[in-house]
C-alpha positions in Angstrom: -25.1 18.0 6.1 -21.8 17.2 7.1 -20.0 13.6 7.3 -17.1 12.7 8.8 -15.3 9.4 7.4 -11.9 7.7 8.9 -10.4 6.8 11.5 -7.3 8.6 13.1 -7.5 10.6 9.3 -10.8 12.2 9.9 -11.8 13.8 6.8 -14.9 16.4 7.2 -16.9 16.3 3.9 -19.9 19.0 4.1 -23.0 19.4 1.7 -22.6 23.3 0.7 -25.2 23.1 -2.0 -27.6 21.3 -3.7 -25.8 17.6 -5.1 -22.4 19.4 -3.5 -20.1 18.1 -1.3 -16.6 19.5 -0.1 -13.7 17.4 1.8 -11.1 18.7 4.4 -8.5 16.9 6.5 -7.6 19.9 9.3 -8.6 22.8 7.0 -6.5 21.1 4.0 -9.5 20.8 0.9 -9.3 17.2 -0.4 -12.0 17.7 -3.3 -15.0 17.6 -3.9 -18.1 15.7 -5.1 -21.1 16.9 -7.7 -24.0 15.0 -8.1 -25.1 15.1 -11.5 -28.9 15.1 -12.9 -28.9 11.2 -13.6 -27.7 10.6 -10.1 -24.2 9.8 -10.3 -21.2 11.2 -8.5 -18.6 13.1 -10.2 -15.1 13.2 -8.0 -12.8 16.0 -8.2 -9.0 15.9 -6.7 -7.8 18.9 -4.5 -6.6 20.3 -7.9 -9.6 19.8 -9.1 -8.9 17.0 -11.6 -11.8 15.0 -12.4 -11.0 11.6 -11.2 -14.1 9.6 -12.1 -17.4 8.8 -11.7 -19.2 6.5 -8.7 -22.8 5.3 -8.2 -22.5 6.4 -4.7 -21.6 9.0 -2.5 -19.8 7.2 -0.3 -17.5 5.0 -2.0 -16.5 8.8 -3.9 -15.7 10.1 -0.3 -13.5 7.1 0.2 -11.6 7.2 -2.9 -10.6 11.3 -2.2 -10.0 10.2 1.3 -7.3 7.8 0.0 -6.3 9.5 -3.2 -5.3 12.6 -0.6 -3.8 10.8 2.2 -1.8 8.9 -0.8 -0.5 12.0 -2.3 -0.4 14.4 0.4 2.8 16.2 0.7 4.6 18.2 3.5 2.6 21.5 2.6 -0.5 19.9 4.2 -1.0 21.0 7.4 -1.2 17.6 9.2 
């Protein structure tokens, strides 16, 4: 599976397991998302700093998405 949310900040979020999903703005990793057994969805940052928890998958792709493009510096290829 693999997603692609925004508009001229296309962020690429990809199912590489199981209830795990990865985000990348032009080969720069946003973070990521684990689905946990009671069906929530656990956000991590690109440092991998858990940043909460969301009853969907989708409003946790939007939060990274802004989180990055809020704190994204100039070592991100953009």
């Amino acid at each position: 599976m693999s997603q692609t949310v925004g508009g001229d900040r296309q962020v690429r979020w990809s199912q590489v397991e199981e209830k795990f999903f990865v985000g990348n703005f032009r080969g720069n990793f946003v973070g990521y998302i684990d689905q946990t057994v009671d069906g929530t969805f656990r956000k991590f940052d690109k440092m991998s700093v858990l940043r909460g928890e969301a009853s969907t998958l989708e409003s946790s792709m939007a939060f990274l998405n802004e989180l990055y493009f809020a704190s994204s510096g100039e070592g991100d290829r953009q």
